[in-house]
C-alpha positions as CSV (number, residue, x, y, z in Angstrom):
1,X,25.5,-50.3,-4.4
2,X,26.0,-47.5,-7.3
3,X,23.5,-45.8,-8.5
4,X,24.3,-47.2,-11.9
5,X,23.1,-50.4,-10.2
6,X,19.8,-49.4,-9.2
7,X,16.7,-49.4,-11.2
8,X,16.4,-45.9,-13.0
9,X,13.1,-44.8,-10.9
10,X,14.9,-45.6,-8.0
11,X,17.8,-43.6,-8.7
12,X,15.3,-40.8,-9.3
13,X,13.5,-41.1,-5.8
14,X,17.5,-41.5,-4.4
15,X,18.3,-37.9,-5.7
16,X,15.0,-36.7,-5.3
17,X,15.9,-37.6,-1.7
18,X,18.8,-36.1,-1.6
19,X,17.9,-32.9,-3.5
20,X,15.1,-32.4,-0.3
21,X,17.1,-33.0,2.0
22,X,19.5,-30.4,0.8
23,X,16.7,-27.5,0.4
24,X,16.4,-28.3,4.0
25,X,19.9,-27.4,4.8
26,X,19.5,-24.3,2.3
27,X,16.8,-22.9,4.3
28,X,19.0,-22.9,7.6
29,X,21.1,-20.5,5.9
30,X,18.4,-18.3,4.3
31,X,18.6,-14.4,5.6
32,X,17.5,-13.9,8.5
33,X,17.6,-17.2,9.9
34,X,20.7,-16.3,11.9
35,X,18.3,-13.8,14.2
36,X,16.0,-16.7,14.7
37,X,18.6,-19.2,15.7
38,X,19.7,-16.4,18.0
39,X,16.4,-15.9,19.6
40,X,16.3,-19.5,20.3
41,X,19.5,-20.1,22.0
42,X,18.7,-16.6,24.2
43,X,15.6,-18.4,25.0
44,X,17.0,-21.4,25.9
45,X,20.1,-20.1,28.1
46,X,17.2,-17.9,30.2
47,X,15.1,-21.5,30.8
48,X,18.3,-22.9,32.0
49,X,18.7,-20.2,34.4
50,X,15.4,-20.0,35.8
51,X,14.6,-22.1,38.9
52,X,12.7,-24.9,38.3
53,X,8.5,-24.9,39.3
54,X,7.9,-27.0,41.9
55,X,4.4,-28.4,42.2
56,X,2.4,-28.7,45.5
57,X,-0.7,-31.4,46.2
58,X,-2.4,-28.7,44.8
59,X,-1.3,-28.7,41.5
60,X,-0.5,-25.3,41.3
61,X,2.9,-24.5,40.3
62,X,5.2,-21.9,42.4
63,X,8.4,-20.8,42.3
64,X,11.4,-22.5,44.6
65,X,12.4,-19.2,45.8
66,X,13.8,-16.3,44.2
């Protein structure tokens, strides 16, 4: 369906859409936002290296050993 199809207020909310979801892209690429992806993918790499928390009956967590 083109938009030349569509009813004119729905073409409006279509690019109104797509004009949001855009600015959302836009923002990803704002300054600074390289640090911040940065700082989550150094947090993430030292979750994955961390053992695990293994949980007795007692509900407390404690480590496996390290």
């Amino acid at each position: 369906m083109d938009e030349e199809d569509l009813d004119p207020r729905e073409a409006e909310r279509d690019r109104r859409r797509d004009r949001e979801a855009q600015a959302a892209q836009r923002e990803l690429m704002r300054a600074g936002m390289g640090k911040v992806f940065k700082q989550i993918q150094d947090a993430q790499k030292k979750a994955a290296e961390e053992p695990p928390l293994i949980f007795g009956s007692g509900g407390e967590g404690f480590d496996r050993g390290g």
